[in-house]
Structure formats: structure tokens, C-alpha cells
N, C-alpha and C positions, 0 to 999 in steps of 0.2 A: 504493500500500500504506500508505505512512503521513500520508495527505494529512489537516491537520488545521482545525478551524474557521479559525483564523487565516492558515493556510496561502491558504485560498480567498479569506477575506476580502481578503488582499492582493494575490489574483492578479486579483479583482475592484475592488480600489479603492472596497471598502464596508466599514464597521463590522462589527464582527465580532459586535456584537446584532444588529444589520441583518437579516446571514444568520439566524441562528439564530432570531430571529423569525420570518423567511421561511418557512424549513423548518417549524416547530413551525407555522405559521399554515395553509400548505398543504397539507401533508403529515398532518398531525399526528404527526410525529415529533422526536427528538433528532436531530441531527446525525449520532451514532454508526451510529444506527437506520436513519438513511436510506441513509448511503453502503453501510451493507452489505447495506439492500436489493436499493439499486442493483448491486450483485455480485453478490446470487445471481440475478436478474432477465437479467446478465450470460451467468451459467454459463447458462442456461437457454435462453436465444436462441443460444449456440454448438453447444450441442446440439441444439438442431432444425436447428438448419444444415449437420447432420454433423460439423460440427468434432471431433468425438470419436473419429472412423474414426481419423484420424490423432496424434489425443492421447489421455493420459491424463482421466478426469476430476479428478483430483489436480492436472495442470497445466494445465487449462482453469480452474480454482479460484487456484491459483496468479497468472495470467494476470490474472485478474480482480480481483482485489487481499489475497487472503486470504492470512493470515500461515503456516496450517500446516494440516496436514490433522484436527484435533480442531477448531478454529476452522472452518472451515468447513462442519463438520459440525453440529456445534451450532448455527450460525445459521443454516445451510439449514432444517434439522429445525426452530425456533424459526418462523420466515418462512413455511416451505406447509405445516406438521405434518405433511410423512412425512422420512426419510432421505432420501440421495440416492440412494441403489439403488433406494430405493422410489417412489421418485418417476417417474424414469424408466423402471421395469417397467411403470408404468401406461400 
């Protein structure tokens, strides 16, 4: 949930430009941008997996590293352009 550039840089043992180069180079993303891709990319493989029979999607969101349910709504929606009810009605 609160994993931060520096945070990773040190659990990798690289500069913390290093990463953020990385990221921006490959990705073309921010740092912020990526890890919360990586989240809803997250929700969304739990959900095809069923995982939601037995959860909420609040706490599959949760799980995955989002701070509150407005926050994840808004970068869901930001990330595949529908909501998440919308998303998965389709």
C-alpha cells in the first residue's frame, strides 16, 4: 500500500533515478502511475479467477494495494475508462 520509489530502490540495491528511469523508459510511466496500474491489473486477474464469489470487490481492491474505496475508483475508471461495475458487467 505504501511502497515508495525509494522504498524499492533499497529493497533492490539500485539508485532511486535508476528505477524511475527504468519505469519512465519502459513503461512510459511515473512511478505512481505504474504501481497503480499494477493494482488494478491486480483486481482484475482476481476477478476472473473468481476470487470475488468469496470477496468483496472493495476488499479485493483493498488487497491489492488501494488506500480506500474513492481511490480506487478513480484510478480504475482513469486506467480502462469504464467504472468498476462497468467494467465487469461487460
Amino acid at each position: 500500500q505504501d511502497l515508495s520509489l525509494r522504498e524499492l530502490a533499497g529493497k533492490l540495491k539500485l539508485p532511486v533515478k535508476y528505477i524511475s528511469y527504468l519505469i519512465n523508459h519502459y513503461h512510459n510511466k511515473n512511478f505512481r502511475n505504474y504501481i497503480n496500474q499494477r493494482r488494478v491489473n491486480e483486481v482484475i486477474s482476481k476477478m476472473k479467477k473468481g476470487e470475488h464469489k468469496n470477496k468483496t470487490l472493495l476488499a479485493l481492491a483493498l488487497e491489492s494495494g488501494f488506500n480506500s474505496k474513492s481511490s480506487f475508483n478513480l484510478i480504475f475508471k482513469k486506467q480502462t475508462g469504464k467504472s468498476p461495475s462497468q467494467y465487469f458487467k461487460d
